[in-house]
Rosetta silent file (secondary structure, phi, psi, omega in degrees, C-alpha in Angstrom):
SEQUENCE: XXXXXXXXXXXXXXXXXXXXXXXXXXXXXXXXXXXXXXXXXXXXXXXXXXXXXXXXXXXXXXXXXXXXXXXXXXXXXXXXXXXXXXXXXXXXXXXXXXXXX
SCORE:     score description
SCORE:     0.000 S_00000001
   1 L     0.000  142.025  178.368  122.007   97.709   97.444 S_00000001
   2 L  -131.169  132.179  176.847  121.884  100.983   95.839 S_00000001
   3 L   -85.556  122.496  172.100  118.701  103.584   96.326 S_00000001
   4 E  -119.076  160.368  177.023  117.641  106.476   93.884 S_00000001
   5 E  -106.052  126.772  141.226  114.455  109.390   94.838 S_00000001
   6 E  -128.286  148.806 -177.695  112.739  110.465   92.356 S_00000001
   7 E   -82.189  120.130  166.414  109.624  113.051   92.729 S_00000001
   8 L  -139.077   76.723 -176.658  106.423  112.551   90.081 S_00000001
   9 L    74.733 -159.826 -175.593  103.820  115.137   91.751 S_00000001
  10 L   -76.778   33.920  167.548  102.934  114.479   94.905 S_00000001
  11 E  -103.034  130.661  178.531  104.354  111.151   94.442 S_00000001
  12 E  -128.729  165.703 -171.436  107.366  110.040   95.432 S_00000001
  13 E  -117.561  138.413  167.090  109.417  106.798   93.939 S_00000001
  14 E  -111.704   97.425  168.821  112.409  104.893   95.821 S_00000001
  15 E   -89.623  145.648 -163.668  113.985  102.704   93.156 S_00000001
  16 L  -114.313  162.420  137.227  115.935   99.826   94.956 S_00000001
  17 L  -149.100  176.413 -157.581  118.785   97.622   93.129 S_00000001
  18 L    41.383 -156.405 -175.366  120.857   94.728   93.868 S_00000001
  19 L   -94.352  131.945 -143.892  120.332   93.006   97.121 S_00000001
  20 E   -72.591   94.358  157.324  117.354   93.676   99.586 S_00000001
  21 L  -149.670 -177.896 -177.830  119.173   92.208  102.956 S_00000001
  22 H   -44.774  -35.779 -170.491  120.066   93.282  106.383 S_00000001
  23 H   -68.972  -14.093 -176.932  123.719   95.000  104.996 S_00000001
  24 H   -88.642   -0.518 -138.434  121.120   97.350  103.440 S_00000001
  25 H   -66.310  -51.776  178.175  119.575   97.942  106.500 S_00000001
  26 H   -48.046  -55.707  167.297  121.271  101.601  106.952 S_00000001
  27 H   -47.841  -46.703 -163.086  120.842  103.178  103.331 S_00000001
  28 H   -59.729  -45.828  160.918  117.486  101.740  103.145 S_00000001
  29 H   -72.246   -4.798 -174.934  116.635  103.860  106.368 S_00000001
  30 H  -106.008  -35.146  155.373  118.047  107.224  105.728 S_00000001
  31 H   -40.119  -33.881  177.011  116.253  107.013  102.547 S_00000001
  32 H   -75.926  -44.926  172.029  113.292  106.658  104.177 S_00000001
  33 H   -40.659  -62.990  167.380  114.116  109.188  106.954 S_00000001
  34 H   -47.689  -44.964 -173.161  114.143  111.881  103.470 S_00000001
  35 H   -97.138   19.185  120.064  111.479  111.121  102.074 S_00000001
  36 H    -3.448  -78.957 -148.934  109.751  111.348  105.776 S_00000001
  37 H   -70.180  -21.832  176.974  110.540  114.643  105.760 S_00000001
  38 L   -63.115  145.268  173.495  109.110  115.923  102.320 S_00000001
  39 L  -122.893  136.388  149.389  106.322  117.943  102.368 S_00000001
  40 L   112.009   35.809 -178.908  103.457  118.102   99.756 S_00000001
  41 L  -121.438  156.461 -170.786  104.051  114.189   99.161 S_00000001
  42 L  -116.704  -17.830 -161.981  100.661  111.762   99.455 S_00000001
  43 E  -157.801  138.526  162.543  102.176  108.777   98.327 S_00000001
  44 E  -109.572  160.796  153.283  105.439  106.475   98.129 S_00000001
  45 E  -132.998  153.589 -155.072  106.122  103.877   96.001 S_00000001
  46 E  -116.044   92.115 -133.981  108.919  101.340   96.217 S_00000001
  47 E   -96.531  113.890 -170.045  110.070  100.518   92.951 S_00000001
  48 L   -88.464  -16.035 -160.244  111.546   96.760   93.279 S_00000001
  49 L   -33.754  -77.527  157.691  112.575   96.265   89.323 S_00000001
  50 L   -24.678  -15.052 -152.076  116.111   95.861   90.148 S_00000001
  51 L  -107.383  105.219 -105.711  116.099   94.070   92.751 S_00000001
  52 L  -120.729  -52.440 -159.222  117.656   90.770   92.487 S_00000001
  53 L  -133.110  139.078 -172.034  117.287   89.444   96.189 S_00000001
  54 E  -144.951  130.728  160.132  115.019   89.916   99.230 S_00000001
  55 L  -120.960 -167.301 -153.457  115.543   87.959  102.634 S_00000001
  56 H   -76.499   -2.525 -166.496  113.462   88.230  105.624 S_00000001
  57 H   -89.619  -64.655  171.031  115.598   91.222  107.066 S_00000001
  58 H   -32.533  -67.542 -172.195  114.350   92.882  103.582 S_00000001
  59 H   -55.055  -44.828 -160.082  110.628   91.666  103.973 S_00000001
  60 H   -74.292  -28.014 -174.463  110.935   93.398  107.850 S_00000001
  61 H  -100.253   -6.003  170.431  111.950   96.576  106.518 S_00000001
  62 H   -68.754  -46.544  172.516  109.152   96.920  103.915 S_00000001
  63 H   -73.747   -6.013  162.788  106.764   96.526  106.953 S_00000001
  64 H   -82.712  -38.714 -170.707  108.460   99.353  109.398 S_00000001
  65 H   -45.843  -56.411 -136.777  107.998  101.614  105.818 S_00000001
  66 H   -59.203  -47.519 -175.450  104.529  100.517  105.811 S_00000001
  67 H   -32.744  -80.769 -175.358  104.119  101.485  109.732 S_00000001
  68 H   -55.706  -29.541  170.995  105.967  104.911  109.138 S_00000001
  69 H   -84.946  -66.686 -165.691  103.287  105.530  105.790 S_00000001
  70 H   -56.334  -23.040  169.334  100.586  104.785  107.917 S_00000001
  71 H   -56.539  -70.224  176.664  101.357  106.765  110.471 S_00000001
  72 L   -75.181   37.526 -153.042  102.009  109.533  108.593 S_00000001
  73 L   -12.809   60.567   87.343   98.594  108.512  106.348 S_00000001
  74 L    44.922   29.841 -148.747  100.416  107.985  103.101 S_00000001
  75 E   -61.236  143.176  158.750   99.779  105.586  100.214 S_00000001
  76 E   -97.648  106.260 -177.064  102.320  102.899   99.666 S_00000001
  77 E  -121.020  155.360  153.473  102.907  100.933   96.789 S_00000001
  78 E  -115.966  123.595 -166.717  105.595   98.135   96.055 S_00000001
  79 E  -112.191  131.291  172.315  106.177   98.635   92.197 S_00000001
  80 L    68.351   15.816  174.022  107.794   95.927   89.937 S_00000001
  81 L   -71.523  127.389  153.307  108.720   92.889   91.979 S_00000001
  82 L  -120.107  160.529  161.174  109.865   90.101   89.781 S_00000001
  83 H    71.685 -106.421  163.855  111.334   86.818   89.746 S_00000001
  84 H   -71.209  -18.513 -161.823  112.537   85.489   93.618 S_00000001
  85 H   -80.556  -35.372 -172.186  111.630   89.050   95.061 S_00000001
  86 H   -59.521  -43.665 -165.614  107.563   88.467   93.424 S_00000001
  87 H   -65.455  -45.282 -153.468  107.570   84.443   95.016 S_00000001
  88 H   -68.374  -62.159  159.292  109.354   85.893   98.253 S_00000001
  89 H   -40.001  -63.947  152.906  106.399   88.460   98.680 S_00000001
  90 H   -27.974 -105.580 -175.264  103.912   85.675   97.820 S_00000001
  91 H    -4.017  -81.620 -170.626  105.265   83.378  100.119 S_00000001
  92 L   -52.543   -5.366 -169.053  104.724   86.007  102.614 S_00000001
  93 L    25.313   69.506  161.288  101.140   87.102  101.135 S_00000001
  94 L   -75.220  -11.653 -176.070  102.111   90.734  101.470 S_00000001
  95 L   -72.759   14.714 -166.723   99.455   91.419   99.123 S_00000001
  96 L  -100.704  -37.897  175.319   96.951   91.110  101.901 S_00000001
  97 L  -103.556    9.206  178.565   99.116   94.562  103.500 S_00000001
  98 L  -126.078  158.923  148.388  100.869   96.289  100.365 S_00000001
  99 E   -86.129  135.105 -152.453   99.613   97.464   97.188 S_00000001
 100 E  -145.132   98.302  173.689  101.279   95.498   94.906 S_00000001
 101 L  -136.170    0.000    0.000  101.864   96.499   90.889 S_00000001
């Protein structure tokens, strides 16, 4: 899996690509650890477009982010799931805890 940051205002975006799974487990946190750390941001969103594959390792680490936004009150979005990653998300009826667009 490969992670990009980008900044839009007090927004900030995590674009994801390739596959969401446990081998990702490390990038996927020290990305998160950064954008922790920003100041003057209100809101992340977690831009899935790319993202080919999600297993349950994946789904687990969307829900410590969620933790770690709430904590830190936060807005959260997951932006752009399609195809197995939108059904996998169903399946799980994250839309009842994520913002979902």
């Amino acid at each position: 899996m490969q992670t990009s940051t980008r900044t839009e205002g007090q927004r900030v975006v995590l674009r994801l690509s390739g596959r969401f799974e446990f081998s990702a487990h490390r990038e996927f946190r020290e990305a998160i650890d950064r954008i922790m750390q920003m100041k003057g941001i209100d809101e992340l969103a977690i831009d899935l477009m790319d993202v080919d594959y999600v297993d349950s390792s994946g789904l687990g680490m969307l829900l410590m982010v969620r933790e770690r936004t709430n904590s830190a009150k936060l807005g959260l979005i997951l932006a752009n799931p399609r195809g197995m990653v939108r059904q996998a998300l169903d399946i799980a009826h994250f839309e009842k805890l994520f913002t979902i667009s």
